[in-house]
MOPAC internal coordinates of N, CA, C and O (Angstrom, degrees):
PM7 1SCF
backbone

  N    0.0000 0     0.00 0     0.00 0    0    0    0
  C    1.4354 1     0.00 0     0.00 0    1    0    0
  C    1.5261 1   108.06 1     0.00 0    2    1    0
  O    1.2310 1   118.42 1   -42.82 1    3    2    1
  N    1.4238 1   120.62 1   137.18 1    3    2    1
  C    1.3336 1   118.40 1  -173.67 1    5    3    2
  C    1.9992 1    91.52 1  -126.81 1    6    5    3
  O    1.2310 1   123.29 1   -44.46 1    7    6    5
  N    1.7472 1   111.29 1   135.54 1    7    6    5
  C    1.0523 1    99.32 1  -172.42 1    9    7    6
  C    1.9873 1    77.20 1  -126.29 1   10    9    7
  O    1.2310 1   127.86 1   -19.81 1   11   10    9
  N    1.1122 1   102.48 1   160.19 1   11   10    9
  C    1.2111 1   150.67 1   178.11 1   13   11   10
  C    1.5496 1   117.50 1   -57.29 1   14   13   11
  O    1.2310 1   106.12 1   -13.61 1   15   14   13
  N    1.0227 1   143.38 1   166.39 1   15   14   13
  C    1.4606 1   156.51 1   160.88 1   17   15   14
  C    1.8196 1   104.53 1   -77.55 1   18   17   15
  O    1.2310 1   131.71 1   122.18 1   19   18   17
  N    1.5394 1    95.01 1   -57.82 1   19   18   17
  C    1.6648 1    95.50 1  -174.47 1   21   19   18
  C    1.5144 1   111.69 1   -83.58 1   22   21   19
  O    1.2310 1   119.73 1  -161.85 1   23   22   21
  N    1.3282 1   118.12 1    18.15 1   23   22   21
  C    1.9058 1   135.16 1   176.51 1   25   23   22
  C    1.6665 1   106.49 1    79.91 1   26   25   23
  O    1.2310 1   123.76 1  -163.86 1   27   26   25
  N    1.6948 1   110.40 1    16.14 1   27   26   25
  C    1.7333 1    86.90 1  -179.72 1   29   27   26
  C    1.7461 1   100.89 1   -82.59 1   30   29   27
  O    1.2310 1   116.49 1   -24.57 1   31   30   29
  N    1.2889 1   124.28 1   155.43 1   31   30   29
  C    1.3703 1   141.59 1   164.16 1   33   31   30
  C    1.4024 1   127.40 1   -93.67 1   34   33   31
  O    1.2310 1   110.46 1   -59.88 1   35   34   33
  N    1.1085 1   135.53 1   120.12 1   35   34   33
  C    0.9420 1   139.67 1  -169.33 1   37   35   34
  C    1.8145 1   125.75 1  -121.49 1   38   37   35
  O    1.2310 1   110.95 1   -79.90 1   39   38   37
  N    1.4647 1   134.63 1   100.10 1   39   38   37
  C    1.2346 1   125.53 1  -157.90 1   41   39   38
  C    1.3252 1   100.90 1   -79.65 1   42   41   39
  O    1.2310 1   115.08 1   -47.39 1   43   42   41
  N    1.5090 1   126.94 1   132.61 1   43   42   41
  C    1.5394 1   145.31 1  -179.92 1   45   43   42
  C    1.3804 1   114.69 1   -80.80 1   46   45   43
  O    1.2310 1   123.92 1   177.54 1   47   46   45
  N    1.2279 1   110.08 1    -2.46 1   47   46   45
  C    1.4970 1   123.97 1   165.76 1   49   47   46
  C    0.9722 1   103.01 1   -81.20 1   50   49   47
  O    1.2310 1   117.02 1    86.71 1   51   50   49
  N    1.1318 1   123.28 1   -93.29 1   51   50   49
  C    1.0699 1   118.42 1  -153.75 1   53   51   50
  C    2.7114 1   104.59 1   -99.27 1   54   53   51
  O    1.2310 1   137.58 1  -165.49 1   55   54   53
  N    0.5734 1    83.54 1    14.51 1   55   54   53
  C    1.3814 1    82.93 1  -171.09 1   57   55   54
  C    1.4733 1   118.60 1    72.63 1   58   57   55
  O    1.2310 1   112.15 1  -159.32 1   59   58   57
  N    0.8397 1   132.41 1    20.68 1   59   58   57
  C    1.5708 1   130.83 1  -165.22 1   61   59   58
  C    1.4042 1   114.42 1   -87.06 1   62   61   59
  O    1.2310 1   113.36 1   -31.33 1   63   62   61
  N    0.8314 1   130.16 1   148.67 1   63   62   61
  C    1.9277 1   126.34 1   173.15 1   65   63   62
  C    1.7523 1   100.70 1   -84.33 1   66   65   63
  O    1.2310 1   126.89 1   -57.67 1   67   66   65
  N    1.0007 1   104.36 1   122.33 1   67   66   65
  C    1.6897 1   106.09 1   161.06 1   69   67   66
  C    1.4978 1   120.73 1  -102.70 1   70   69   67
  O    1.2310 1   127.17 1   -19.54 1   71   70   69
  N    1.5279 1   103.80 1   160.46 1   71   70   69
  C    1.6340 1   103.17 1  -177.73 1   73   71   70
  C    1.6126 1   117.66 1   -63.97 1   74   73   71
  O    1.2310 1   126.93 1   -38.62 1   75   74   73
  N    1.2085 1   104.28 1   141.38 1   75   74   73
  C    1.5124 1   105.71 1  -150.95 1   77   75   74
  C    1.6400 1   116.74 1  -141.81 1   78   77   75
  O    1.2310 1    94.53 1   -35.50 1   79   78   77
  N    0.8765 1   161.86 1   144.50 1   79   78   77
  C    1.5618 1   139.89 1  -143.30 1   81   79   78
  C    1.5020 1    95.92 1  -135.18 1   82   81   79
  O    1.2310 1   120.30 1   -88.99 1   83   82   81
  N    1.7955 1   117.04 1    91.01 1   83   82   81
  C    1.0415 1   130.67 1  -129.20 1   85   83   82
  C    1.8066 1    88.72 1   -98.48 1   86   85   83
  O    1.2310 1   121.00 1   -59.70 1   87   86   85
  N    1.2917 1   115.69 1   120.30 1   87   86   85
  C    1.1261 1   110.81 1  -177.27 1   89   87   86
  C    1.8322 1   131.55 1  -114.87 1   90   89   87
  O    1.2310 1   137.77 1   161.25 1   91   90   89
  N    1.5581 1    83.17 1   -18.75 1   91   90   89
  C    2.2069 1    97.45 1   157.42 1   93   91   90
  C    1.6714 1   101.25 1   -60.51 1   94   93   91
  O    1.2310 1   128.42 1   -60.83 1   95   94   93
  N    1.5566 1   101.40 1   119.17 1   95   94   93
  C    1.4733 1   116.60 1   161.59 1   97   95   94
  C    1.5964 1   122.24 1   -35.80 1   98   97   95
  O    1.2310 1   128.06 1   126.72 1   99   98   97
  N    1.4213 1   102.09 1   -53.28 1   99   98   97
  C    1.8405 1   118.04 1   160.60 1  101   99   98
  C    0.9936 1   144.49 1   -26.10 1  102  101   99
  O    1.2310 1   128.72 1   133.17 1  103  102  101
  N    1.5525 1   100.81 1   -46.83 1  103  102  101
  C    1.2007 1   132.20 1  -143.10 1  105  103  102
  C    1.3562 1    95.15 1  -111.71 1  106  105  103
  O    1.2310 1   110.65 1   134.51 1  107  106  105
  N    1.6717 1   135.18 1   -45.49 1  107  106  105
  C    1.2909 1   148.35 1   132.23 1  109  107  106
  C    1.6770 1    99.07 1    -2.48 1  110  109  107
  O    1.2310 1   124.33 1    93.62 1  111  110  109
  N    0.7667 1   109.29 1   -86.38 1  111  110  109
  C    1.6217 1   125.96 1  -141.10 1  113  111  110
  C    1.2894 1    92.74 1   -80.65 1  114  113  111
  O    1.2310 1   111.11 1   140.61 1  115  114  113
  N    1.6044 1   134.34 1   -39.39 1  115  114  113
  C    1.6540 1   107.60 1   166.90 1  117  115  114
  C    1.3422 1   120.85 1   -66.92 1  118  117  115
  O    1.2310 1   120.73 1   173.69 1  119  118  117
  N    1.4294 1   116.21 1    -6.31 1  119  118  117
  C    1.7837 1   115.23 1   175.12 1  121  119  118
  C    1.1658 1    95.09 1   -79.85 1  122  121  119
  O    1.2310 1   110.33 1   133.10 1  123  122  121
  N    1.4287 1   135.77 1   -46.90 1  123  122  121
  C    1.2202 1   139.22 1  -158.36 1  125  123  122
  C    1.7220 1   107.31 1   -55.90 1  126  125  123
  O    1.2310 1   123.04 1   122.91 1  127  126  125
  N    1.5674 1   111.79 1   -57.09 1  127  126  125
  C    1.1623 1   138.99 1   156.59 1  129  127  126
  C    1.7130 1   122.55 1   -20.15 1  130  129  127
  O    1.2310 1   130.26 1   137.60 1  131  130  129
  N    1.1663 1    97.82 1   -42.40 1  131  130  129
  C    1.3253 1   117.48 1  -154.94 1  133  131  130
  C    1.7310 1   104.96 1   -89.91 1  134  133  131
  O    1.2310 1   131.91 1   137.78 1  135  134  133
  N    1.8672 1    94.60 1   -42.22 1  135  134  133
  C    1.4799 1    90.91 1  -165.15 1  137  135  134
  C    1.4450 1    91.82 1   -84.43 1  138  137  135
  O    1.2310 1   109.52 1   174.53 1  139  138  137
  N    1.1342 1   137.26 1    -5.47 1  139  138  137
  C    1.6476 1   134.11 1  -174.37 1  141  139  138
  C    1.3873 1    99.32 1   -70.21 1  142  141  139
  O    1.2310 1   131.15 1   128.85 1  143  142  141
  N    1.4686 1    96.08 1   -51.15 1  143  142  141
  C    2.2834 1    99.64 1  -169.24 1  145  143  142
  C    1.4585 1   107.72 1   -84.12 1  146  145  143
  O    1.2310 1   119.76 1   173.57 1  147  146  145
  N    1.3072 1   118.06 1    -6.43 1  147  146  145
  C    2.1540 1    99.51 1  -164.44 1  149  147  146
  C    2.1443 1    84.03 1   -97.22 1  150  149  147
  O    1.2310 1   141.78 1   -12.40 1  151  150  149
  N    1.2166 1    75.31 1   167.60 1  151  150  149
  C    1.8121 1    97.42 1   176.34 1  153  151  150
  C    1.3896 1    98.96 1  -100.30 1  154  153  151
  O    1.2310 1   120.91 1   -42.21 1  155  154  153
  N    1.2667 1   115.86 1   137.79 1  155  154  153
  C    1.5203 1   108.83 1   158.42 1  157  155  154
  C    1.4760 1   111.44 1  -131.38 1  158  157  155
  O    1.2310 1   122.54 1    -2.57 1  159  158  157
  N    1.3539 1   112.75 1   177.43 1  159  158  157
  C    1.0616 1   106.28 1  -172.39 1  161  159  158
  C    1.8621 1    96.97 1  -148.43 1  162  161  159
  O    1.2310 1   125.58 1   -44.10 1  163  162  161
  N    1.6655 1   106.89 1   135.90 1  163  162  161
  C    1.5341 1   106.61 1  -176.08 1  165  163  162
  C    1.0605 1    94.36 1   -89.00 1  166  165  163
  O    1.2310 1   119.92 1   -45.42 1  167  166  165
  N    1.2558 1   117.76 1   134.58 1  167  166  165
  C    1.8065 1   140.45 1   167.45 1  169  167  166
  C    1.4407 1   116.11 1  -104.06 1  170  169  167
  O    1.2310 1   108.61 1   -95.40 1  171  170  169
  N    1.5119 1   138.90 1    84.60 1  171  170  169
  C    1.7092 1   124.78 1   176.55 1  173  171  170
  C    1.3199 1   110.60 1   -51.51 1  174  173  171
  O    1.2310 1   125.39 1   -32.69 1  175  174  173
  N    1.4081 1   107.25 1   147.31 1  175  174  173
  C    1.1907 1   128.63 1   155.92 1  177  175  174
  C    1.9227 1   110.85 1  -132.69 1  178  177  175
  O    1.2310 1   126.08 1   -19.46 1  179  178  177
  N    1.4559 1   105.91 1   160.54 1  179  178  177
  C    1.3248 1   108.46 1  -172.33 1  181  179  178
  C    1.8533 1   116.88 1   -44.87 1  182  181  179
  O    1.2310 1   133.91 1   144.13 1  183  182  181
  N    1.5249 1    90.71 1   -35.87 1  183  182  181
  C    1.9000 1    92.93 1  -179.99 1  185  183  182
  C    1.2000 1   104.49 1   -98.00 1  186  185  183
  O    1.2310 1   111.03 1  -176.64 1  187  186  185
  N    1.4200 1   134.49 1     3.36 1  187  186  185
  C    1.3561 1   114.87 1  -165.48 1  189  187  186
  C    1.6671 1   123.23 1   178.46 1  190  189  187
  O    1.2310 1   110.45 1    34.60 1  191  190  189
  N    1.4810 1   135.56 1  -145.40 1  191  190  189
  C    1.3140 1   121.20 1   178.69 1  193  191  190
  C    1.8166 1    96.10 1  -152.37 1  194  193  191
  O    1.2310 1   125.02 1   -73.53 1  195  194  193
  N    1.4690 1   107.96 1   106.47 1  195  194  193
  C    1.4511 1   107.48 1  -177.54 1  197  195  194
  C    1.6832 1   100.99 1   -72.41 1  198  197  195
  O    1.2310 1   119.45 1   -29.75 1  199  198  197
  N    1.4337 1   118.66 1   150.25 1  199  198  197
  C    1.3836 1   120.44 1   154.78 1  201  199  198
  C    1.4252 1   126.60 1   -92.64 1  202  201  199
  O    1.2310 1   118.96 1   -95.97 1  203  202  201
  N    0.7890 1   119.59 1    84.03 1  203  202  201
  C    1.4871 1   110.26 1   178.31 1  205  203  202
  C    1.4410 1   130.85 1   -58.20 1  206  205  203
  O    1.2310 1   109.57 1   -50.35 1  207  206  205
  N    1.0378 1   137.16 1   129.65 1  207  206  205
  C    1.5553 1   126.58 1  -168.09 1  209  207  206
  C    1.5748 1    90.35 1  -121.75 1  210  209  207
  O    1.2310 1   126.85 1   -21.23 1  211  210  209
  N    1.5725 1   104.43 1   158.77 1  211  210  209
  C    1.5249 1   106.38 1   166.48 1  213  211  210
  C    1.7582 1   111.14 1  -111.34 1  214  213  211
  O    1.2310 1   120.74 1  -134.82 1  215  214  213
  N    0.9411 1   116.18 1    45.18 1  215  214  213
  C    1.5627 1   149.36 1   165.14 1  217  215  214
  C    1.2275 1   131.47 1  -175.48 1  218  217  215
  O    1.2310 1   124.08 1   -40.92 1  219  218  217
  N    1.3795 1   109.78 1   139.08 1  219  218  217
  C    1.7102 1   127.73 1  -162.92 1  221  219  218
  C    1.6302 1    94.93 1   -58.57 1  222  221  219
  O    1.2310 1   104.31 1   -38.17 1  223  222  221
  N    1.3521 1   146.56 1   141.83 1  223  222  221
  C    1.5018 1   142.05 1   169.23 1  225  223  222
  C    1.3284 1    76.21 1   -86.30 1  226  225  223
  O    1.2310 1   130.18 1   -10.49 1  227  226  225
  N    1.4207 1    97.97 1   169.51 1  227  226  225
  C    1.7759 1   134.15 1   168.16 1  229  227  226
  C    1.6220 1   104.21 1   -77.72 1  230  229  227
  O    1.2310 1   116.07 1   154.34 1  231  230  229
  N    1.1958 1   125.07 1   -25.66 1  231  230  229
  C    1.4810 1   109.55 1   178.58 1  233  231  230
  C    1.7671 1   105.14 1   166.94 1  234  233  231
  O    1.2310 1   124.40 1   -48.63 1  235  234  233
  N    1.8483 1   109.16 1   131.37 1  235  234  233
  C    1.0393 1   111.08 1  -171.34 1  237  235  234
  C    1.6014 1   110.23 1   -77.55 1  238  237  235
  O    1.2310 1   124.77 1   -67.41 1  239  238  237
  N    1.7101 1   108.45 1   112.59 1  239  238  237
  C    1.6437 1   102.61 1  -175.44 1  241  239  238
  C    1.6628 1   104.34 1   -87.25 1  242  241  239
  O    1.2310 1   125.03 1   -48.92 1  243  242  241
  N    1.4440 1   107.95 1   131.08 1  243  242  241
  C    1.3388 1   107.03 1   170.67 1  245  243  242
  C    1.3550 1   131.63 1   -83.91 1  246  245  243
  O    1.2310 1   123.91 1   172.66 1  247  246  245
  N    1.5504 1   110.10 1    -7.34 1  247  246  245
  C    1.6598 1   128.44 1   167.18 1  249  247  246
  C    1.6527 1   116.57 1   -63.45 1  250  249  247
  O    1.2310 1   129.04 1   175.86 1  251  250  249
  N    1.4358 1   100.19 1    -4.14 1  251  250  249
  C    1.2797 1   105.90 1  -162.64 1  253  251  250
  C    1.9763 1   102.33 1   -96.48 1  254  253  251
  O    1.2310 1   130.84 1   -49.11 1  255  254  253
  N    1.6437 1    96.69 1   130.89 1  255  254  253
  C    1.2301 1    82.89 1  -171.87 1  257  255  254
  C    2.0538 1   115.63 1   -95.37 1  258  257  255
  O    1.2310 1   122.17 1   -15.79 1  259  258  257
  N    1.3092 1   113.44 1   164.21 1  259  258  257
  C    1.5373 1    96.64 1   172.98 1  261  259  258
  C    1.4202 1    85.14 1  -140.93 1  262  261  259
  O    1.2310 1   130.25 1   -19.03 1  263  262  261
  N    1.4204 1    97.83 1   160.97 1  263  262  261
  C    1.6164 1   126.03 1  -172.17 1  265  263  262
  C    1.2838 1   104.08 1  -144.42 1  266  265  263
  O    1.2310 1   118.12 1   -21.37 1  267  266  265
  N    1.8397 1   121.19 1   158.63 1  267  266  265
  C    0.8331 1   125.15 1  -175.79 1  269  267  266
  C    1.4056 1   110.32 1  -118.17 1  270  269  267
  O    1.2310 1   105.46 1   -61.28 1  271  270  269
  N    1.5497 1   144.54 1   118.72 1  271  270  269
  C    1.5181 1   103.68 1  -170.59 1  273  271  270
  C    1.5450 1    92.25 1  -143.26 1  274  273  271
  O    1.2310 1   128.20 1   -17.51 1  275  274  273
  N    1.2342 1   101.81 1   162.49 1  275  274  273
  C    1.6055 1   123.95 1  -171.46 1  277  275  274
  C    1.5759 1   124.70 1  -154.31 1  278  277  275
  O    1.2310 1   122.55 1   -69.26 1  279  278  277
  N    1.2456 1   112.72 1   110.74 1  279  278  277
  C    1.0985 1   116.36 1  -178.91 1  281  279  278
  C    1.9555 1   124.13 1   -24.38 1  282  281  279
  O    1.2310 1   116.79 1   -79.45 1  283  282  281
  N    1.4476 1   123.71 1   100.55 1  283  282  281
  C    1.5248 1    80.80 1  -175.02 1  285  283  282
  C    1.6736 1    92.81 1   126.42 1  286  285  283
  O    1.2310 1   119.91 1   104.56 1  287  286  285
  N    1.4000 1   117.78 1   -75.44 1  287  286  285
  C    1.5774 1   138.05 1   177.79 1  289  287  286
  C    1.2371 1   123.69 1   -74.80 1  290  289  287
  O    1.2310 1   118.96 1   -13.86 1  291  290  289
  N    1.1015 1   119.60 1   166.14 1  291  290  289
  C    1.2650 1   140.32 1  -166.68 1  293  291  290
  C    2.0146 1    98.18 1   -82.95 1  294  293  291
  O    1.2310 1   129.28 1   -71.36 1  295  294  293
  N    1.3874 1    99.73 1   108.64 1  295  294  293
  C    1.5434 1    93.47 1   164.52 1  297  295  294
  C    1.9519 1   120.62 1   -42.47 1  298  297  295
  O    1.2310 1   111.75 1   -62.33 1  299  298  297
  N    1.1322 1   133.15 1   117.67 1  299  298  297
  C    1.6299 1   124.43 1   148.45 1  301  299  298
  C    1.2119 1   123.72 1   -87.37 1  302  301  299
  O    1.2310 1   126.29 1   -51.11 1  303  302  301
  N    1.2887 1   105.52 1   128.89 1  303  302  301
  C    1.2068 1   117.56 1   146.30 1  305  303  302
  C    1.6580 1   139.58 1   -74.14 1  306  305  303
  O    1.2310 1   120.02 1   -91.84 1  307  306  305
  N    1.1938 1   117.57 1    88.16 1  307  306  305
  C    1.4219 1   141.58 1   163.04 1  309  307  306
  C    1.5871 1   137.53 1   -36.76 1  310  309  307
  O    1.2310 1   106.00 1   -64.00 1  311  310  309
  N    1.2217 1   143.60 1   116.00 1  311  310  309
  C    1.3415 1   157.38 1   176.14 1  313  311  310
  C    1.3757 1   129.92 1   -70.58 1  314  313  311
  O    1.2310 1   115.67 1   -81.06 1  315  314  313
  N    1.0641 1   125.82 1    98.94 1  315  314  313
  C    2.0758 1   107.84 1  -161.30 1  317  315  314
  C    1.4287 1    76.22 1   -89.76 1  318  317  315
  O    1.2310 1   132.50 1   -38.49 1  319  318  317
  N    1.4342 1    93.46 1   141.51 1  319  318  317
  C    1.9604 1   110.36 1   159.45 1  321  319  318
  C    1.7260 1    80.18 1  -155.30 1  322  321  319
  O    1.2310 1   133.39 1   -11.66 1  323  322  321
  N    1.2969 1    91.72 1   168.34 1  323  322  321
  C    1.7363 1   117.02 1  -171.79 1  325  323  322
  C    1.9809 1   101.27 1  -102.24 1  326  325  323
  O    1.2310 1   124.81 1   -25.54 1  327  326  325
  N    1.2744 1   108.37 1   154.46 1  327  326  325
  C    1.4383 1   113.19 1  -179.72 1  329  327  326
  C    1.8379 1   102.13 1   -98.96 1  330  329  327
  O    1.2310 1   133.80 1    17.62 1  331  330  329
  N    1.1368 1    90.93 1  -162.38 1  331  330  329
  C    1.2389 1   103.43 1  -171.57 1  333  331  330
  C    1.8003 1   117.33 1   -79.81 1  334  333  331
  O    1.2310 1   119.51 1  -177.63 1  335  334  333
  N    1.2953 1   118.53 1     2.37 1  335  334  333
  C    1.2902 1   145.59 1  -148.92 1  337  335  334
  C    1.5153 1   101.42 1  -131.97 1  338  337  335
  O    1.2310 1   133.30 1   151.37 1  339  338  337
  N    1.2415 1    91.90 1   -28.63 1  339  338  337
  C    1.9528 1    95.80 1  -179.93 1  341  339  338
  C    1.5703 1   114.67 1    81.68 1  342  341  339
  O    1.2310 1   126.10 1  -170.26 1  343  342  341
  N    1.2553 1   105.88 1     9.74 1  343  342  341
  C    1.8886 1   112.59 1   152.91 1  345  343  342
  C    1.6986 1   121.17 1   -87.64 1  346  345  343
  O    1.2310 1   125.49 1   -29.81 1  347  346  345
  N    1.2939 1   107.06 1   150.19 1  347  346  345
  C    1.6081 1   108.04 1  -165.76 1  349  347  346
  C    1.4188 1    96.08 1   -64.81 1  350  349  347
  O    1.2310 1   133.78 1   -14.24 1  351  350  349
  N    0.7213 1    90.97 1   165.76 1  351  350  349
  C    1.5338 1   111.19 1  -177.76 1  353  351  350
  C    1.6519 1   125.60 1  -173.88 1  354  353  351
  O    1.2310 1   125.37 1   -52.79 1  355  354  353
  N    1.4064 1   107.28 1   127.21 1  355  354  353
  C    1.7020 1   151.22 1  -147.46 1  357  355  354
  C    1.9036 1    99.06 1   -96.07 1  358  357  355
  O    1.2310 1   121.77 1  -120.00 1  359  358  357
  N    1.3230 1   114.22 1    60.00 1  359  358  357
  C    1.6989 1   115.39 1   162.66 1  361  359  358
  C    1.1267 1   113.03 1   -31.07 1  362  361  359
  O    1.2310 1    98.48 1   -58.28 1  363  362  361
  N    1.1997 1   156.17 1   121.72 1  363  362  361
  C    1.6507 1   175.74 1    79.68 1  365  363  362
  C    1.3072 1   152.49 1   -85.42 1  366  365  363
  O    1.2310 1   120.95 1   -58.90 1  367  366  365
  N    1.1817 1   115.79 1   121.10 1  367  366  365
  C    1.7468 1    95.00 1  -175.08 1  369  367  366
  C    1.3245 1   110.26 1  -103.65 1  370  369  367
  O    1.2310 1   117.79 1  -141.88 1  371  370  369
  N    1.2555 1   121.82 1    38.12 1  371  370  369
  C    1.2774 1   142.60 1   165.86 1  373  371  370
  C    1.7143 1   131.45 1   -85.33 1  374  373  371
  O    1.2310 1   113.91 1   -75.00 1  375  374  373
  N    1.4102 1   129.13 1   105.00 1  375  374  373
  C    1.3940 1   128.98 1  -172.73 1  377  375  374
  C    1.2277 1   108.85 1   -55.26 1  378  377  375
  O    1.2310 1   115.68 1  -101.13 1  379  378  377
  N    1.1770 1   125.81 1    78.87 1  379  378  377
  C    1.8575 1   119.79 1   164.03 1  381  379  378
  C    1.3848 1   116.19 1   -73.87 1  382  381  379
  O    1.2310 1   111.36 1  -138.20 1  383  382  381
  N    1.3976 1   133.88 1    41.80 1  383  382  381
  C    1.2461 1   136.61 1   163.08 1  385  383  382
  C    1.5175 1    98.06 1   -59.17 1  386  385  383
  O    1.2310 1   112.02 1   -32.43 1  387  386  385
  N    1.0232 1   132.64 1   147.57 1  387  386  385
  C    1.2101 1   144.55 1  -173.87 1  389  387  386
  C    1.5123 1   135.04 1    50.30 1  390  389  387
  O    1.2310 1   136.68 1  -165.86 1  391  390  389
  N    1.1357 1    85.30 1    14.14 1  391  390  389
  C    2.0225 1    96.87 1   178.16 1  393  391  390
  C    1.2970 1    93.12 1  -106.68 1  394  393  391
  O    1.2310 1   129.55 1   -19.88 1  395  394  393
  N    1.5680 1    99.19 1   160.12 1  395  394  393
  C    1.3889 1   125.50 1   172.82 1  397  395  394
  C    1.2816 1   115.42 1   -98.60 1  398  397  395
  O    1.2310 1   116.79 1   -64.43 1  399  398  397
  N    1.3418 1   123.72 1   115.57 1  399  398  397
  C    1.6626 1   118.64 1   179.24 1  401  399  398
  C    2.0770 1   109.34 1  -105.75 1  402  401  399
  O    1.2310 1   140.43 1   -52.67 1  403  402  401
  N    1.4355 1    77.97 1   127.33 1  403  402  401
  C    1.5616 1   104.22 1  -170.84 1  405  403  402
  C    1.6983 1   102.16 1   -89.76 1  406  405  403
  O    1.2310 1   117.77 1   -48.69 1  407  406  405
  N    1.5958 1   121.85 1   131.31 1  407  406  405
  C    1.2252 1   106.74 1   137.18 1  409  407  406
  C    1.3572 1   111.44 1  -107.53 1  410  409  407
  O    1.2310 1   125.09 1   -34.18 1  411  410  409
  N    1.3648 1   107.83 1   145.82 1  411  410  409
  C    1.4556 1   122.25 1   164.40 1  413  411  410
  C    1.6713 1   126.56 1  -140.06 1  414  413  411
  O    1.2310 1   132.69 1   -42.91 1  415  414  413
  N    1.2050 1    93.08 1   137.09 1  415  414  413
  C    1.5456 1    96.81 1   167.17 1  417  415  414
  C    1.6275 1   137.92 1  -113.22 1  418  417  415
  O    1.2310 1   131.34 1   -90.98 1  419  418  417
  N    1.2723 1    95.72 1    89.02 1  419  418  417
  C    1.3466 1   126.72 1  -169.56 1  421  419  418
  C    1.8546 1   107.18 1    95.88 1  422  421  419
  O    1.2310 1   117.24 1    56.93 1  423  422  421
  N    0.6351 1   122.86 1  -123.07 1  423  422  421
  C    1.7455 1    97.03 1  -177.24 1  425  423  422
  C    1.8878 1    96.45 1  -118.19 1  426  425  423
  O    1.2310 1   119.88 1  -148.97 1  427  426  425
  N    1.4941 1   117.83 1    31.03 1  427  426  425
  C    1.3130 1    82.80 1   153.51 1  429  427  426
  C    1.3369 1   101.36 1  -125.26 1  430  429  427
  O    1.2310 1   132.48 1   -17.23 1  431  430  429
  N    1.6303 1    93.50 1   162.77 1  431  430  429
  C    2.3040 1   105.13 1  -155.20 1  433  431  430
  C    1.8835 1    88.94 1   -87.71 1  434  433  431
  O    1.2310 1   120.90 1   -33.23 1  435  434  433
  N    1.1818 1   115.88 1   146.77 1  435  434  433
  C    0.9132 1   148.20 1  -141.65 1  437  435  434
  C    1.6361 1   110.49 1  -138.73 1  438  437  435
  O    1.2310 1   123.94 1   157.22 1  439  438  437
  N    1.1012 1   110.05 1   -22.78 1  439  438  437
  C    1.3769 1   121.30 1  -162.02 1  441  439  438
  C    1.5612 1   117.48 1  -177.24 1  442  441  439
  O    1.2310 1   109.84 1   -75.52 1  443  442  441
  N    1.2198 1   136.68 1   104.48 1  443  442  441
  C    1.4720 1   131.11 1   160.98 1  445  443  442
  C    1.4400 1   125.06 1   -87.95 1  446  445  443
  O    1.2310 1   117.64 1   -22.70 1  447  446  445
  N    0.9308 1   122.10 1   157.30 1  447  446  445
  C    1.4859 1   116.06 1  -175.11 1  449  447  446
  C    1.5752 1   112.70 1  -164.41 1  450  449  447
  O    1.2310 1   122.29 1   -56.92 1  451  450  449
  N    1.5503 1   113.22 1   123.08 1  451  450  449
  C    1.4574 1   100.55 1  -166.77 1  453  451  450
  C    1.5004 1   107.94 1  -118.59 1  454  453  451
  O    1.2310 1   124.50 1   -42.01 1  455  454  453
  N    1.1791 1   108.97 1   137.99 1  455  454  453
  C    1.6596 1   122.69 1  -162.33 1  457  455  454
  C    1.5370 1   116.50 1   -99.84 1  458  457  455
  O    1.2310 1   121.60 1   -99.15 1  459  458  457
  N    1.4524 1   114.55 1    80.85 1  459  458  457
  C    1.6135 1   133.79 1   176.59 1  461  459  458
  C    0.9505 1   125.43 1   -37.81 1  462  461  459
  O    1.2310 1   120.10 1   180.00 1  463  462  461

């Protein structure tokens, strides 16, 4: 694993960006940037909910919080870790069909995303 000056991580195996507790001011704000403009899309899998983006982000921040919320339900709180593919990816064995998953950093949302 090779980590960074501004805290991103990077696995030398395989090249992948890992979640990383991104601490260059810069470096912040082009993720920030990033998750506002890319599309993603939640994909289930048996353990969890891949995000797919249709652009690479600059770096997975782990300060970043995500929630799950649904009218009705119990807000979750959510974990970014990366899959095996090197897309973020949402650990749960929880049906979020119909919740909305938020990223945010610090309470402003950053990203909505609604889970079909």
């Amino acid at each position: 694993m090779l980590t960074d000056v501004t805290g991103e991580r990077i696995d030398l195996s395989t090249g992948y960006q890992l979640p990383s507790n991104i601490k260059d001011a810069s470096l912040r704000k082009k993720v920030d940037t990033a998750i506002t403009q890319v599309e993603i899309e939640p994909i289930k899998s048996d353990s969890g909910y891949q995000l797919t983006t249709n652009q690479q982000l600059p770096a997975i921040d782990s300060s970043l919080k995500v929630t799950a919320i649904k009218s009705g339900s119990k807000t979750r709180s959510l974990k970014i870790d990366i899959d095996k593919t090197g897309e973020i990816f949402l650990p749960t064995n929880v049906d979020l069909t119909g919740y909305e998953i938020q990223i945010k950093r610090g309470s402003k949302v950053l990203k909505r995303v609604l889970v079909d």
